[in-house]
C-alpha positions as CSV (number, residue, x, y, z in Angstrom):
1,X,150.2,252.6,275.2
2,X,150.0,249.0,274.4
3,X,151.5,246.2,275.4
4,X,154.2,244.7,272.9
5,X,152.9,240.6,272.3
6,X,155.5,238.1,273.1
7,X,157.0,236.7,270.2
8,X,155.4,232.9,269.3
9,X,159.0,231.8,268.9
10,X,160.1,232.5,273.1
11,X,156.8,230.1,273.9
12,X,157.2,226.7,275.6
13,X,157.2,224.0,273.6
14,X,157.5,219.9,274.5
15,X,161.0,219.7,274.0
16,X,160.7,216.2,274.0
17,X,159.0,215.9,270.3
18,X,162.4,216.0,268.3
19,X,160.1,216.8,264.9
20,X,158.9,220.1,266.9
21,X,162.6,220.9,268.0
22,X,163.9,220.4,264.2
23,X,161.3,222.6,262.9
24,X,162.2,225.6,265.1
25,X,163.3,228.5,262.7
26,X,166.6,229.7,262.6
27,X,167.1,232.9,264.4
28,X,167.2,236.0,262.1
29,X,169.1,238.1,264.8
30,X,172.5,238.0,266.3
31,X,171.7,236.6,269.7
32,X,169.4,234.1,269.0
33,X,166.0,233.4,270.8
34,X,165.5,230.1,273.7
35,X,162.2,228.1,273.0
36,X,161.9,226.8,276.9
37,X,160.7,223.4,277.5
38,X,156.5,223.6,279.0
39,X,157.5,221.0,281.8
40,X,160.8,221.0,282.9
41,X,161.8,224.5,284.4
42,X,164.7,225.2,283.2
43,X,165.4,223.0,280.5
44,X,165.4,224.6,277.1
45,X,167.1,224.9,273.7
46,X,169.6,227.9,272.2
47,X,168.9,228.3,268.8
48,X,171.4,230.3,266.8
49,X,171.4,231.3,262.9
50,X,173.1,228.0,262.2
51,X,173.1,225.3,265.5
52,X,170.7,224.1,268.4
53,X,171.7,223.5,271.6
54,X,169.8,222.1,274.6
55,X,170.6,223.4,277.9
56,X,169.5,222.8,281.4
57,X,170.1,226.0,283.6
58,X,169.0,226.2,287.3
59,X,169.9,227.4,290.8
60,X,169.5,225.6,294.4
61,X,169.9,226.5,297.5
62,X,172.6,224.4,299.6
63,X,172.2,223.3,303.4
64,X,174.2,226.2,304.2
65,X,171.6,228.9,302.8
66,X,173.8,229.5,300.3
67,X,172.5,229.6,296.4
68,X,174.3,228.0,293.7
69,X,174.1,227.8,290.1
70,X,173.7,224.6,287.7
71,X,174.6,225.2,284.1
72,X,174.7,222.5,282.0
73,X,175.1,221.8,278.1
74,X,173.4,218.6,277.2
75,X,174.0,218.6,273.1
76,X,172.6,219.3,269.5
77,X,169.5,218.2,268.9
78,X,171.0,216.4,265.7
79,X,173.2,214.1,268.0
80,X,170.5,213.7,271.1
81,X,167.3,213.5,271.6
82,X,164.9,215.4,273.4
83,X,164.3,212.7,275.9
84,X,167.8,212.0,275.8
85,X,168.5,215.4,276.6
86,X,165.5,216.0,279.3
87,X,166.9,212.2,281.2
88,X,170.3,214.1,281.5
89,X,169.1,217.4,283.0
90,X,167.2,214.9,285.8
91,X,170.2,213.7,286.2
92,X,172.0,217.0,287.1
93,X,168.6,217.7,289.5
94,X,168.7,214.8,291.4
């Protein structure tokens, strides 16, 4: 049995070069597939059959032990930029 190669569209990729993030393929299936951003964890981009979306989605633990979630929609890459995008997701870190 062999093992089934990762598809070269799920890789990370430097989110921040716009021209890279404009020349992702559309997806050709219904759900899509998410590039992920090489150093951010977390920060990635939802590309559909007809939009792009970055995202920043993360978890932390409170003081209490507790873990919460941080889901965040940062914008189409044809409105923000990558650095745009990656300054905001800091912001929801910090």
């Amino acid at each position: 049995m062999t093992k089934r190669k990762r598809a070269t569209q799920h890789c990370k990729i430097n989110l921040d070069d716009d021209d890279k993030v404009r020349g992702l393929p559309p997806s050709t299936k219904d759900r899509g597939y998410v590039p992920r951003d090489s150093t951010l964890t977390g920060f990635h981009c939802l590309v559909g059959k007809k939009s792009q979306l970055f995202v920043f989605n993360t978890e932390y633990i409170r003081p209490d032990g507790t873990r919460d979630r941080i889901y965040k929609r940062l914008g189409d890459p044809t409105y923000i930029t990558g650095r745009a995008a990656r300054a905001l997701a800091l912001e929801e870190l910090a």
